[in-house]
C-alpha positions in Angstrom: -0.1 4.0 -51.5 3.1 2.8 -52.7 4.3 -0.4 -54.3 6.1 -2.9 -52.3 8.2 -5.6 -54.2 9.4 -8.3 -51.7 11.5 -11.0 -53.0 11.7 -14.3 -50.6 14.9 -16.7 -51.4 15.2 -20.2 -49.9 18.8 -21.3 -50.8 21.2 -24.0 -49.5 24.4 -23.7 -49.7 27.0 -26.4 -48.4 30.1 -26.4 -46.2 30.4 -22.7 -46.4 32.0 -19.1 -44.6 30.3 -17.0 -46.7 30.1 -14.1 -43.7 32.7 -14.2 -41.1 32.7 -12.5 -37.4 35.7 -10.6 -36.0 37.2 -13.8 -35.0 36.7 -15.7 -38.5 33.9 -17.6 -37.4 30.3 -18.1 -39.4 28.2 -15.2 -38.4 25.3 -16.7 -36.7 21.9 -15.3 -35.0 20.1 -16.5 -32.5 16.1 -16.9 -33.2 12.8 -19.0 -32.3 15.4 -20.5 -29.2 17.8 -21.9 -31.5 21.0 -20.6 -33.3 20.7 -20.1 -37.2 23.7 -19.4 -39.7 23.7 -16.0 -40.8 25.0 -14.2 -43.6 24.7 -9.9 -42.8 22.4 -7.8 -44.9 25.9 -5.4 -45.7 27.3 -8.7 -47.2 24.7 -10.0 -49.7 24.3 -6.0 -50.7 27.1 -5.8 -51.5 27.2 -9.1 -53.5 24.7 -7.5 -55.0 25.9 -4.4 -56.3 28.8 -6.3 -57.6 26.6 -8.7 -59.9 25.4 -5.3 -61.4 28.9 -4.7 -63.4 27.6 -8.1 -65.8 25.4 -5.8 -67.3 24.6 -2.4 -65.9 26.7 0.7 -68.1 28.5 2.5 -65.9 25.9 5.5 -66.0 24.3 3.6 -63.6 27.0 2.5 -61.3 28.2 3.9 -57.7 31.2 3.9 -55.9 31.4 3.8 -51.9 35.0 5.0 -51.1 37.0 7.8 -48.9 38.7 8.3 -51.9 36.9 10.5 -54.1 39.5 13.1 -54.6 41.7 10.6 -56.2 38.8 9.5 -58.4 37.9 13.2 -59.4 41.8 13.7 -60.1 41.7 10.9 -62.5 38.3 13.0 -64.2 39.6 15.8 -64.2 42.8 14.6 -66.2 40.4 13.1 -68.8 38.6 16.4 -69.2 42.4 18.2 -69.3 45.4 16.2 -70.1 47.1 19.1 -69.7 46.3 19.9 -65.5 48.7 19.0 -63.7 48.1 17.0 -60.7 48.4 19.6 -57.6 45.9 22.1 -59.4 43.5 19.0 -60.1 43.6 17.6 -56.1 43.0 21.5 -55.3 40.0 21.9 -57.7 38.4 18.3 -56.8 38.6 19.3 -52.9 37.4 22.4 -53.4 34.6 21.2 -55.3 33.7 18.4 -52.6 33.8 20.8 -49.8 31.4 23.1 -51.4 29.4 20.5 -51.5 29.4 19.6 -48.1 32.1 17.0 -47.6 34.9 17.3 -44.9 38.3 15.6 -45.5 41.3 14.6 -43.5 44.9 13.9 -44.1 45.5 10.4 -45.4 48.0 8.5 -43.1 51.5 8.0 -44.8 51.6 4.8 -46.8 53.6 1.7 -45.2 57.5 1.7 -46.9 58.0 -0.8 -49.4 61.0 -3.3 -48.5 64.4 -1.7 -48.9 62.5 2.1 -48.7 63.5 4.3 -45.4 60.8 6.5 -46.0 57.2 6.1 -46.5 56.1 7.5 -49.6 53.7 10.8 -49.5 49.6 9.9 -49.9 49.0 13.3 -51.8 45.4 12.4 -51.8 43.2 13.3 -48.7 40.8 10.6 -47.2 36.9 12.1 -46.8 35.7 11.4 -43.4 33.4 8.5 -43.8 32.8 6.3 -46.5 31.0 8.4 -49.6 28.2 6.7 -51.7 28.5 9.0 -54.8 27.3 7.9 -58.7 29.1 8.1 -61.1 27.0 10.7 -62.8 27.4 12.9 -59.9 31.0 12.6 -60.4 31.2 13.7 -63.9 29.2 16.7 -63.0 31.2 17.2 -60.3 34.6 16.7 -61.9 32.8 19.1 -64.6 31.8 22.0 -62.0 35.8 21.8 -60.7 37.5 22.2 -63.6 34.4 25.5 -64.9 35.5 26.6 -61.2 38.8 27.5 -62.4 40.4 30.5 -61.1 37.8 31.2 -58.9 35.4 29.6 -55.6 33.3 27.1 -56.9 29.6 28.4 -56.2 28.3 25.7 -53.2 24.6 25.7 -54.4 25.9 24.2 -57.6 27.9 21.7 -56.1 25.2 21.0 -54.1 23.2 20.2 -57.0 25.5 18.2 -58.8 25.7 15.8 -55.8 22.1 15.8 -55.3 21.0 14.5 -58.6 21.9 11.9 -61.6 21.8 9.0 -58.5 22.0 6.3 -60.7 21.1 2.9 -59.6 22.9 1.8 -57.3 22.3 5.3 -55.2 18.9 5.7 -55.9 18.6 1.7 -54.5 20.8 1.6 -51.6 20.4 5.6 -50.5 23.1 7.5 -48.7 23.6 9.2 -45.2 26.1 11.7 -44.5 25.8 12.5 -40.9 27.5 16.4 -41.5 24.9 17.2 -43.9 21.4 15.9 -44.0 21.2 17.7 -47.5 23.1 15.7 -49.3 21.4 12.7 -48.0 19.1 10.0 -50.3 17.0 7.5 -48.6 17.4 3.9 -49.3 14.5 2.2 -51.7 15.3 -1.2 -50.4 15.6 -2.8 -47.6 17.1 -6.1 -47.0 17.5 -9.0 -44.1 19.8 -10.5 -42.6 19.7 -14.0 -43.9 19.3 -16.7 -41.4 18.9 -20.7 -41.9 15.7 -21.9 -41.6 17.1 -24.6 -39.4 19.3 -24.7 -36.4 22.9 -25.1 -37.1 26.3 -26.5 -35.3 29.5 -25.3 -36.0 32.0 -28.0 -37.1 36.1 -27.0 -37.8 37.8 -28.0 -40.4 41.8 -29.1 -39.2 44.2 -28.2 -41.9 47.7 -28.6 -42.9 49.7 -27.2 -45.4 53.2 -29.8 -46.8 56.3 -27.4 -47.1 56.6 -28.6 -51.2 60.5 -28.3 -50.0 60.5 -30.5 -47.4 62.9 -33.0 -48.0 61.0 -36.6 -47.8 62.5 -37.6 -44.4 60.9 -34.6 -42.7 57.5 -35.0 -42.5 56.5 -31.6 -40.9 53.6 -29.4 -41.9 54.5 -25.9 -43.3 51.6 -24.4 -41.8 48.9 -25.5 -39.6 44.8 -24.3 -38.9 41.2 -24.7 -37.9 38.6 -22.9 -39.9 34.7 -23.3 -38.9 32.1 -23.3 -40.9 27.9 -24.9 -41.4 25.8 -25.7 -44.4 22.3 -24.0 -44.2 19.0 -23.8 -46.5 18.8 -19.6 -45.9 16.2 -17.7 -45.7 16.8 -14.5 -47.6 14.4 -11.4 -48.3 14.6 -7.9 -49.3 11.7 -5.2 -50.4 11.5 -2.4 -52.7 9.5 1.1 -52.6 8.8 1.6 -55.9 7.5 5.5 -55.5 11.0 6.0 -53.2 13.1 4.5 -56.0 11.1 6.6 -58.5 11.6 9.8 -56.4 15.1 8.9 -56.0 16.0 8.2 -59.7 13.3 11.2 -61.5 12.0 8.7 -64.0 9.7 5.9 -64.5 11.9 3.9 -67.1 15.0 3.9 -65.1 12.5 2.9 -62.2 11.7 -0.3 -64.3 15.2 -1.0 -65.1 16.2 -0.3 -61.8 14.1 -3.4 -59.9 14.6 -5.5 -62.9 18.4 -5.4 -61.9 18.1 -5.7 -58.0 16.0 -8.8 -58.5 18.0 -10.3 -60.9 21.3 -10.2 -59.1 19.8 -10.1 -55.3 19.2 -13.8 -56.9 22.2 -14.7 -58.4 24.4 -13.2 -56.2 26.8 -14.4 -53.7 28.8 -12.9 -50.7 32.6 -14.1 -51.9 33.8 -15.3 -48.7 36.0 -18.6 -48.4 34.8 -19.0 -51.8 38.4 -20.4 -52.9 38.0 -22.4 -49.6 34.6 -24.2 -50.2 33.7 -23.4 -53.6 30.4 -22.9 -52.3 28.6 -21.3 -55.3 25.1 -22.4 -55.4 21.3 -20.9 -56.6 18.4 -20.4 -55.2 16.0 -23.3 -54.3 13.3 -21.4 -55.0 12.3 -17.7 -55.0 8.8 -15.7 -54.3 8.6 -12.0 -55.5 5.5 -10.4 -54.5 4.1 -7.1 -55.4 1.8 -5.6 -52.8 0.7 -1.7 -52.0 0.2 -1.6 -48.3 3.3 -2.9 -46.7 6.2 -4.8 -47.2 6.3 -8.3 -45.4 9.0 -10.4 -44.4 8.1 -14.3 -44.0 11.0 -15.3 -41.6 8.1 -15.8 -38.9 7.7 -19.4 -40.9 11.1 -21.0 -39.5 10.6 -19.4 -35.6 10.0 -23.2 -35.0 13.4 -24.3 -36.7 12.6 -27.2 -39.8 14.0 -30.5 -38.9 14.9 -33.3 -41.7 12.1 -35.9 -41.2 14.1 -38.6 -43.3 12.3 -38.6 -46.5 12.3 -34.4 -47.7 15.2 -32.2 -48.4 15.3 -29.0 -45.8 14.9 -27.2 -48.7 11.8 -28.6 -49.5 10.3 -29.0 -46.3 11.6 -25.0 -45.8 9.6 -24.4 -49.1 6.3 -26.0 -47.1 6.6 -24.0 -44.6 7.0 -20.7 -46.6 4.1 -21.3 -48.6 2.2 -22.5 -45.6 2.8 -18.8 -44.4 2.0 -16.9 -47.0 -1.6 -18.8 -47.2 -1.8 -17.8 -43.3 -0.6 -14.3 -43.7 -3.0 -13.9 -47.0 -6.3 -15.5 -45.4 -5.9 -13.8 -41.6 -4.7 -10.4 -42.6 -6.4 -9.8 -46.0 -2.7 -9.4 -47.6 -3.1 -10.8 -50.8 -0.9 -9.7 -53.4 -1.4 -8.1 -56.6 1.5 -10.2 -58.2 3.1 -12.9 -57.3 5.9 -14.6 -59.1 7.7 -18.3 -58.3 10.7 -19.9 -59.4 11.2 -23.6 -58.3 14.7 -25.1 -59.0 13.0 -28.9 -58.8 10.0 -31.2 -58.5 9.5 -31.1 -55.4 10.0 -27.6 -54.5 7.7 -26.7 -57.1 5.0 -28.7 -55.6 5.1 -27.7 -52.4 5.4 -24.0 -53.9 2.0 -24.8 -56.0 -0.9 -22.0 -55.3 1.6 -19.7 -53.9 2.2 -17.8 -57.9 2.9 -18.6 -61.1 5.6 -20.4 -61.5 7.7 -19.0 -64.0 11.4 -19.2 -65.1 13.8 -16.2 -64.2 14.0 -14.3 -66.9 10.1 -14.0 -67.2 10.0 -13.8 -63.3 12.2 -10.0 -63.2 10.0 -8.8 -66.8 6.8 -9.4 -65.2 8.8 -7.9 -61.9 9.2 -5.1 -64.1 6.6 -4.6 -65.8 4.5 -4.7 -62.9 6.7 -1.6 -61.1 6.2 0.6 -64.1 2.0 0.3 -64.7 2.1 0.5 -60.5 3.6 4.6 -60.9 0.6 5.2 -63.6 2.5 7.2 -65.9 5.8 7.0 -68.5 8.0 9.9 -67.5 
């Protein structure tokens, strides 16, 4: 059996848009008969791989584009100063398509002002969005350039998209619906984050002063409505330790690996409206669990939406609730966890967090996280 680490965040966040619909509303979800504020699970991912540029090397890194032969161009011209830029775009598609990847045409770029012409994308679009590391890059911007003069040998382009993942690959996977080869299943999983409380919308009327108007004309430049809530959110993600392991080929990158995710699926934040509302807040509190039967998601403790009662913060009476679950989950199903972890923001919090783990500050909380992982895949390769 594998190791499952499930993180549980309670966070509030203020007059916020973190996570807008087609429309530019608050995403919202509908749940236990009431509607929630909801932030997607695409958004906070992505939140997330962004906090790993603080301090993952680039080794580790992805990037999720249609634009790879541009960044295999760029490659290639560090390898060779001396290609020019026609043989490189050749040798970085032919290199992709041996490995499986089908590209189009990319549409003509829109004409600066004064232009009459649009100016000439040289650089063809892949189909769908492509998850690739950048160590699979390197080796692939490597395999071009050896290809020279000659078809680059598809079982070794294969190859060098197949391995080197690196984190962010290895964590978040990779589907390629063409080529189920070149595929890598996701080691985490992560939820949409809903409110633990109902939530109405409320609009925000804006007007923007014309700093030109002269003072006798008192008219606005520009006039809006945005929405937005506040929310206490529930947020929760899991890792398979033995898939990341299988996905990255090593037990210390493993370790490094969920140390990361933990860390910045904290800290992070989706970036929407954040020049709006400035709504950069932390965690109330956070739970990470370590268990080796199945991941479990707690949501199931706000089906009957928290309400303030006057005296505690949502966020503490959402903490109440959480821990009041986990005791219910642990005593009727026998689910007790090897590890558990908590980090409490504040009095109160922490109190009504008490007998759910130790409680522990964050840098402690993603070691023992860590640590944990690697003695769970009993060995050090």
């Amino acid at each position: 059996m594998t190791t499952f680490i499930d993180i549980h965040v309670l966070q509030t966040v203020p007059s916020s848009n973190i996570n807008r619909d087609d429309t530019g509303r608050p995403k919202t979800g509908f749940f236990g008969g009431f509607t929630r504020a909801r932030v997607s699970s695409q958004a906070w991912k992505r939140a997330t791989r962004k906090d790993f540029a603080a301090y993952l090397p680039a080794a580790d890194r992805a990037v999720r584009t249609r634009r790879i032969i541009e960044d295999l161009v760029s490659r290639l011209g560090s390898l060779d100063p001396a290609i020019s830029q026609n043989e490189a775009i050749a040798l970085a598609k032919g290199v992709m398509e041996a490995a499986g990847v089908n590209f189009k045409a990319a549409r003509a770029k829109k004409p600066a002002k004064g232009e009459d012409a649009a100016p000439v994308d040289p650089f063809d679009l892949s189909e769908y969005l492509l998850f690739v590391s950048n160590q699979q890059l390197d080796r692939l911007a490597e395999l071009a350039l050896s290809g020279r003069g000659g078809k680059i040998n598809k079982a070794a382009a294969k190859a060098a998209i197949q391995g080197d993942n690196g984190i962010e690959v290895a964590l978040f996977g990779r589907m390629v619906a063409d080529d189920a080869a070149i595929n890598v299943d996701a080691a985490v999983q992560v939820a949409h984050a809903l409110s633990t409380h109902a939530v109405e919308p409320e609009f925000d009327y804006y007007t923007a002063v014309d700093d030109k108007n002269a003072e006798s004309d008192p008219s606005a430049g520009m006039i809006g409505v945005i929405e937005f809530n506040s929310s206490t959110l529930y947020r929760y993600a899991t890792i398979n330790v033995a898939q990341l392991r299988e996905n990255l080929g090593g037990t210390e990158v493993t370790g490094r690996a969920v140390e990361a995710f933990v860390k910045s699926f904290v800290l992070s934040m989706p970036s929407g409206k954040q020049n709006t509302f400035a709504n950069g807040t932390v965690p109330e509190a956070v739970i990470v669990q370590a268990r080796s039967r199945r991941p479990l998601n707690l949501m199931g403790a706000f089906e009957k939406p928290i309400t303030a009662d006057g005296k505690n913060a949502i966020s503490t009476l959402s903490a109440q609730a959480l821990a009041e679950r986990l005791r219910s989950v642990d005593e009727v199903y026998g689910f007790k966890p090897e590890l558990s972890c908590v980090l409490a923001s504040n009095t109160a919090v922490g109190e009504a967090l008490a007998g759910s783990g130790e409680q522990v500050a964050l840098t402690t909380l993603v070691s023992k996280v860590r640590e944990h992982a690697v003695g769970s895949l009993g060995d050090s390769a």
